[in-house]
C-alpha positions as CSV (number, residue, x, y, z in Angstrom):
1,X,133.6,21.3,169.0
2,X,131.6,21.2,166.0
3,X,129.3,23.4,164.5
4,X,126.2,22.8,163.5
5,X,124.6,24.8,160.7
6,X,124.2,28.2,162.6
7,X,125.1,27.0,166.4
8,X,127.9,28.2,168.6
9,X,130.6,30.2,166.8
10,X,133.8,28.1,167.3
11,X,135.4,29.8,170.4
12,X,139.0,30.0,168.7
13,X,137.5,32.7,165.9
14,X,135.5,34.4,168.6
15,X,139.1,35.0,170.5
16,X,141.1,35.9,167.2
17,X,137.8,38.8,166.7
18,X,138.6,39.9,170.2
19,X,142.1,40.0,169.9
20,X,142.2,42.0,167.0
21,X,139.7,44.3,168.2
22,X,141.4,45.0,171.2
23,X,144.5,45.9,169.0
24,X,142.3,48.0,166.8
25,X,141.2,49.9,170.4
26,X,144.6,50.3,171.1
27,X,145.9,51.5,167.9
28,X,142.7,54.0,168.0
29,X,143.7,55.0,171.5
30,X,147.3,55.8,171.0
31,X,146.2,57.9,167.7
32,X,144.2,60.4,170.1
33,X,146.9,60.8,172.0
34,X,148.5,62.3,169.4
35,X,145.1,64.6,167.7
36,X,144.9,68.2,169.4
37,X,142.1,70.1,169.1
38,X,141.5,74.3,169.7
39,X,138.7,75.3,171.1
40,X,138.4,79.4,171.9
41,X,136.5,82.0,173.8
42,X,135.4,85.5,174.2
43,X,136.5,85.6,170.2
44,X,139.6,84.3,170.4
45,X,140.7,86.0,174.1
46,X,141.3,82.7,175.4
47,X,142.9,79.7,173.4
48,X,142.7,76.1,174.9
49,X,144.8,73.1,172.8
50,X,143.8,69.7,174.3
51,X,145.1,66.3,173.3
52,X,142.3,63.6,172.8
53,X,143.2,62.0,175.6
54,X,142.2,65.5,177.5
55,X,145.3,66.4,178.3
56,X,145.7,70.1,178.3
57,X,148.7,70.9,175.9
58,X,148.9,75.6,175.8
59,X,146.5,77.9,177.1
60,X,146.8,81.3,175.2
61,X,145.6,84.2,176.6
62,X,145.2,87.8,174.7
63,X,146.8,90.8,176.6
64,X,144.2,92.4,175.8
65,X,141.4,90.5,177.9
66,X,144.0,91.0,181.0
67,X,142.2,93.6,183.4
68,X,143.1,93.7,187.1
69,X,140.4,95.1,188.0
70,X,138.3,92.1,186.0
71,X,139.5,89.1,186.9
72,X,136.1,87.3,187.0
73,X,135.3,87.7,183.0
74,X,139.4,86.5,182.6
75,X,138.4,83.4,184.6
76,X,135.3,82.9,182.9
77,X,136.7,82.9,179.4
78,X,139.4,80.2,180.8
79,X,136.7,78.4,181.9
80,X,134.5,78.6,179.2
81,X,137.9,77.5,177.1
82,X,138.3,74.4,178.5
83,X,134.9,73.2,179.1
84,X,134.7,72.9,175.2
85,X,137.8,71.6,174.3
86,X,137.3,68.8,177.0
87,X,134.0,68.6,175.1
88,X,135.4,68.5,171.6
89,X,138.0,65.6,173.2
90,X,134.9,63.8,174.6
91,X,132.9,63.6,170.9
92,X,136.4,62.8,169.0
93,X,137.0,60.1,171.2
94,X,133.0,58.7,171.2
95,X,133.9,59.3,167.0
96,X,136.5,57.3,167.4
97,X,136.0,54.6,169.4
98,X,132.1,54.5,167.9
99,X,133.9,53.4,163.9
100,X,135.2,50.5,166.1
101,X,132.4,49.4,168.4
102,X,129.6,50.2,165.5
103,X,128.2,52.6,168.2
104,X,127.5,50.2,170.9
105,X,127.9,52.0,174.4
106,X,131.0,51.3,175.9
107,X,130.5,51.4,179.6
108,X,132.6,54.4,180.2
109,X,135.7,52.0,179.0
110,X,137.3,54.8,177.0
């Protein structure tokens, strides 16, 4: 197939873009595997590390926080915890995954 001064890209290039793309993906995806992030609450009570791949690596937990007779605010500190690392995974990954797709949405893909 020939082109003709601005017509169809030649299919063979528009594969090779794809292919390495997809590597570049891949290589991106394994490398948040291996990024952890911290996120804290109730002033560093609770301690949450998360992987970028929001997988949930230590939760740290003060003695101090630990009341019997409170268990709601312990659970709510937890829960506060996670919520924003699973956030701070979420924007890495958008980060990430944005430097590849120049910020075109991705369709929930990653």
């Amino acid at each position: 197939m020939k082109n003709f001064g601005g017509g169809m890209p030649n299919m063979q290039q528009l594969m090779k873009q794809a292919q390495k793309m997809q590597k570049q993906m891949e290589e991106a995806q394994a490398a948040l595997e291996t990024k952890e992030l911290t996120a804290t609450a109730g002033g560093g009570m609770v301690e949450v590390v998360i992987t970028g791949k929001k997988e949930i690596k230590s939760i740290k937990i003060n003695p101090d926080v630990v009341d019997p007779d409170d268990v709601e605010t312990l659970e709510d500190l937890v829960l506060v915890a996670v919520n924003e690392a699973v956030r701070q995974a979420d924007e890495l990954s958008q980060k990430e995954m944005g430097k590849l797709t120049g910020g075109l949405p991705t369709g929930g893909l990653f």
